[in-house]
C-alpha positions, 0 to 999 in steps of 0.5 A: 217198820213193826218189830218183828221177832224171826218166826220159824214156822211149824204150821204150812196152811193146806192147799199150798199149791203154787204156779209151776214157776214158784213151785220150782223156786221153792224146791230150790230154796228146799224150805216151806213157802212161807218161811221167814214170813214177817221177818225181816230180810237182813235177819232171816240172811236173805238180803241181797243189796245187788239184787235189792238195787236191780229188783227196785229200778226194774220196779220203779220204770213200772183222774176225777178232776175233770168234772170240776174243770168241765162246770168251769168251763161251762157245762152246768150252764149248757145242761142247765144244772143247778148247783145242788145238781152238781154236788149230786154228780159228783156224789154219784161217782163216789156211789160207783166207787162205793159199790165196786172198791171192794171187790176190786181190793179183796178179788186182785189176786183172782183177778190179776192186777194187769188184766183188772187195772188195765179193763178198769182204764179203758172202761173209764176212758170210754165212759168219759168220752160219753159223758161229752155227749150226755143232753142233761143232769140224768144222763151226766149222773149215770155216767158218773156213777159208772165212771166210779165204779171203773175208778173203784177197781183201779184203786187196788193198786194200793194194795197191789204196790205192797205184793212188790215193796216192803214197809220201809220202801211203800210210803215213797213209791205209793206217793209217786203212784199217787202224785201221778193223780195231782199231776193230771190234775194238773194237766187238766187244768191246763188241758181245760185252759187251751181248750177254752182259749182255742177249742171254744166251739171247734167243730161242733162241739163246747170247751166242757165237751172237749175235756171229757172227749180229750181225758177219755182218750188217753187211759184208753190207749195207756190201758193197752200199754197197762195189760201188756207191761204191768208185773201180776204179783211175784209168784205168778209172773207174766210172759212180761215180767219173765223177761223183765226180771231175771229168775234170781229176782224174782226168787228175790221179791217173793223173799221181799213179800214174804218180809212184808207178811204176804204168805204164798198161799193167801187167800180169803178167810171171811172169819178174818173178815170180822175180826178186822171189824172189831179193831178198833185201830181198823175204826181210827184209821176209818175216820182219818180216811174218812177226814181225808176223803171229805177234804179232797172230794171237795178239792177235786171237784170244786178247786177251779170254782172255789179258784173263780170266786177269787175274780179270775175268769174261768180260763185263768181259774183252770189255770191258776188250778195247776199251781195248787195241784203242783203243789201237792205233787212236790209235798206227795213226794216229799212226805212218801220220801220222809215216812220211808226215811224216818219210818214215821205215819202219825206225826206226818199225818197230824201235821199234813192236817193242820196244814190242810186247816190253815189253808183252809182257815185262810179261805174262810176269815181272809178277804185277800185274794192273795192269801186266799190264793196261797191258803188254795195251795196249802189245801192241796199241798196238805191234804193229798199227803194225807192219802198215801199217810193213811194208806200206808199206815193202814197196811203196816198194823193190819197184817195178812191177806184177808185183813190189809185186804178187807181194811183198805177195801172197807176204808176206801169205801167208807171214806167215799160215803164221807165224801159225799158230804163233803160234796154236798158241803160245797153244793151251795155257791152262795156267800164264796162257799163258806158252808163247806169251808168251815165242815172242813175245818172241823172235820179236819181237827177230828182228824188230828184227835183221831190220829193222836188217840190211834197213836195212844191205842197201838202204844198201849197194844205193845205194852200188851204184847210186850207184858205177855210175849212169854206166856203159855198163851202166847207160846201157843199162839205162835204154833199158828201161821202169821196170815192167821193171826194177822197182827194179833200174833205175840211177835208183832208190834204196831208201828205208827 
């Protein structure tokens, strides 16, 4: 976690003005609505380990893959696509998510988290649903440019899990809410295999069709269940999670945002949005992203055939698929659970990459469909821990509303434009795919060297702070208020 020094604030931002439920908090607790912001809770004396123990379990009890099973099992034969048509497909998914991730990141707080989340999953199911009924390339695209852009709003989420835990709680929780992902994954994989063992052509339609039909489905009806039951953030609650927390935890979380630098009053300052760009760790941190995206889109939508070209037949390659996102189901858990315990991002990214480049090493100079099959799993294994690392890094070293917001939106987005290439990488089947293989071994040393020099950058920027914490500028600097500042204020300093 960031070294914070306590920060008494002199400087309310005007237009404070809060929901009659947090305006009656605050009179109780008679201090400004962002005092303590950025100070931790044991220092500032609000911590509360019954509370903490309570907030937490209440919080805790709170997928693309599909495309790659449907070619597998048979649609690019039925449509009659091409394989550089379907490298276009699946790029015209991550089209959609680039236009929509960020209004969907930078707009959550307007418009709420349960109410977007839960329309972004039922847009997504039925648009999924449709794409079993698509007759050719021009239709599957459109479709899969729409299913982007409804994923686009969904991805928010990231962001909405930092309004509700504190540094040293995100990296775990965030690797459950994405291990969810790999654990569909997985499904699918064996939702595609029963239906080309059993639903072949049952009524009237192909196995390919009845992966879209049966993943569309479900969201649907969990999108009812998202509106109702998902908390909005800590200072608005809803008429559920006034009855799921009790008032003193509520008091409580909002004291825990408050200790993660989300200031009551956040809002967007577009000034704050160009200060970001000049960042360069905002930059670094954009390339290992974009590292991560050009791995896992090529995962995601190509596993089961790079699984096929071992000699598997197309329902074990949907199969054998489950074994490898399980994999990344334990390592997401694992890592989250590591990066909250040792407080450490950098060094488990770095590793998480060469990981990933041994699989990938694996899959290009061995002829074994053994070892081949084991490199398949330490990709996955590898690569996805790789998401949650960034993430989470991103939000603990660029602070304040406008600025988290604006970095994981721009991020996502240019991470998702890197992505196409590695789609496009993995367009040509020829020769057991070996194109995109090597692209992702180069690509992923660039994501060790930038993560080694982003380290390299932060260090020098607390040696900075350090040099000038007590000097008029910096005193000067602390009249202003922290979601101001952002991670430029004086008392700040960059955890890696």
């Amino acid at each position: 976690m960031a070294t914070i020094g306590e920060f008494k604030p002199t400087h309310t931002a005007p237009g404070n003005q809060l929901i009659e439920d947090v305006d009656s908090i605050n009179e109780k607790f008679e201090e400004p609505s962002n005092k303590n912001l950025g100070t931790t809770l044991k220092d500032s004396g609000d911590y509360d380990p019954k509370l903490q123990r309570s907030l937490l379990l209440k919080l805790d009890l709170i997928d693309r893959s599909d495309i790659g099973n449907a070619k597998v099992a048979g649609m690019t034969e039925k449509l009659s696509i091409s394989s550089e048509q379907y490298a276009n497909i699946t790029s015209w998914f991550q089209i959609g998510y680039i236009v929509f991730q960020p209004v969907g990141t930078l707009f959550i707080r307007k418009l709420r988290p349960p109410f977007q989340f839960s329309a972004a999953m039922l847009v997504w199911g039925i648009i999924t649903v449709c794409i079993a009924y698509a007759k050719n390339y021009s239709q599957v695209s459109g479709l899969r440019f729409l299913v982007g852009c409804s994923e686009a709003m969904i991805q928010g989420a990231f962001f909405y899990l930092s309004f509700w835990y504190t540094y040293d709680e995100m990296s775990l929780r965030t690797g459950i809410f994405y291990s969810v992902s790999a654990l569909a994954s997985s499904f699918n994989g064996l939702i595609a295999y029963g239906i080309e063992k059993g639903l072949s052509y049952s009524g009237g339609h192909y196995a390919w069709q009845w992966i879209f039909i049966i993943e569309g489905i479900l969201p649907v009806g969990f999108s009812f269940f998202v509106a109702f039951m998902l908390p909005d953030i800590p200072t608005r609650p809803t008429f559920f999670s006034k009855r799921l927390f009790k008032k003193e935890e509520l008091e409580y979380a909002i004291k825990r945002g408050r200790a993660t630098h989300n200031a009551d009053d956040a809002k967007i300052r577009v000034k704050q949005i160009f200060i970001t760009l000049l960042r360069p760790h905002f930059w670094l941190l954009t390339i290992c992203y974009s590292v991560t995206h050009f791995s896992t889109s090529s995962v995601q939508n190509f596993l089961p055939s790079l699984i096929k070209t071992l000699g598997y037949t197309s329902a074990r390659a949907q199969l054998f698929s489950c074994i490898c996102y399980a994999c990344a189901f334990v390592t997401l858990i694992i890592v989250g659970y590591l990066a909250d315990r040792l407080q450490q991002r950098a060094s488990l990214l770095m590793i998480c990459y060469v990981v990933t480049l041994v699989g990938y090493i694996l899959l290009l100079a061995v002829n074994n469909d053994k070892v081949k099959f084991a490199g398949a799993c330490l990709v996955t294994a590898g690569i996805y821990p790789t998401v949650i690392l960034v993430i989470i890094w991103t939000q603990v070293v660029l602070i304040g509303f406008t600025r988290r917001a604006t970095a994981l939106a721009l991020i996502n987005s240019i991470a998702q434009a890197i992505g196409i290439g590695g789609n496009q990488a993995f367009r040509n089947e020829d020769n057991d795919y070996r194109t995109g293989k090597a692209a992702c071994v180069g690509i992923l040393c660039l994501g060790v060297l930038a993560t080694a020099l982003n380290v390299m950058y932060l260090k020098w920027r607390n040696r900075q702070k350090d040099a000038q914490c007590d000097s008029d500028a910096a005193n000067e600097a602390r009249l202003q208020s922290w979601d101001d500042l952002g991670d430029d204020h004086p008392d700040f300093r960059y955890a890696f």
